[in-house]
N, C-alpha and C positions, 0 to 999 in steps of 0.2 A: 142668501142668508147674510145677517151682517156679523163678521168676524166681532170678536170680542177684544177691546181694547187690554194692552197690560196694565192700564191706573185701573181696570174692577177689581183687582187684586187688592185687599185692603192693608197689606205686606207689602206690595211694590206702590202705592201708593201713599203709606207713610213715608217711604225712603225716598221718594221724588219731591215731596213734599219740604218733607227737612232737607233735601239737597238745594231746593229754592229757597225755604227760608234761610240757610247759610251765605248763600249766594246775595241774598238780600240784607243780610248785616252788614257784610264786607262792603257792600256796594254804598251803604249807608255810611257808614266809617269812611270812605272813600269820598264821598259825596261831602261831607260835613268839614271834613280836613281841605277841599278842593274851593269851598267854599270861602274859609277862612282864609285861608289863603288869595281866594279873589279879592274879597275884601278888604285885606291889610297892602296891595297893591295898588288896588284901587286908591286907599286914602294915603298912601304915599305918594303917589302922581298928582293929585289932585287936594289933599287935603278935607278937612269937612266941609263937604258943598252942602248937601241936604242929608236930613237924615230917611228919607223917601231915595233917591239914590241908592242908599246903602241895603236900604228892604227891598226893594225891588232887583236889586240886582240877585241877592241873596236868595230871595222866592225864584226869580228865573234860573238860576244854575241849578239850585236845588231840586225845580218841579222837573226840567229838563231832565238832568242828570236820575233822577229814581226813575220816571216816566222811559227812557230808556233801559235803565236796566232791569226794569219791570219785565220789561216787553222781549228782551231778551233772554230772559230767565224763561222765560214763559216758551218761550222756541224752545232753547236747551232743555227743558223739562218734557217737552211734548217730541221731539226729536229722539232725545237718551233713549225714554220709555219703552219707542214704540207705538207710541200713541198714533204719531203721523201715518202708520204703514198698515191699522189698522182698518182702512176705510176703502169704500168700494169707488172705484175708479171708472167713471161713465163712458173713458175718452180712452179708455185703456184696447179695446178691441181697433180704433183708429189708429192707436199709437204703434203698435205691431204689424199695421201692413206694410 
């Protein structure tokens, strides 16, 4: 039988939820200042070379940056929960010899 995860809970499943969306603001707020910041370094070293430069740089730290803390919230939500220890393990009778 497959155990039941703790997100079916639709109580522990709001709270994980809003604990990633939180996690997802700050990371955004974080993201958006980290940005800014590349950017006003960038045109001090360099001045206005292109305004392509400046987009693309901006697009890549920013897509980078959330794309990981996507990714990682997304562990920490699945990790916290329970989620991960809910699953049947195939390799699990190997692992105990």
């Amino acid at each position: 039988m497959i155990p039941h995860s703790p997100l079916e809970d639709p109580a522990n499943a709001a709270h994980a939820w809003g604990r990633f969306r939180r996690i997802m603001r700050w990371m955004m707020a974080t993201t958006v200042a980290l940005v800014v910041v590349a950017i006003s370094v960038l045109y001090r070293s360099n001045g206005m070379v292109s305004v392509h430069l400046y987009i693309a740089t901006a697009l890549g730290i920013g897509f980078t940056m959330l794309l990981a803390s996507a990714l990682m919230g997304l562990v920490f939500l699945s990790s916290g929960t329970g989620h991960d220890d809910s699953i049947i393990d195939p390799l699990e009778d190997e692992l105990n010899r």
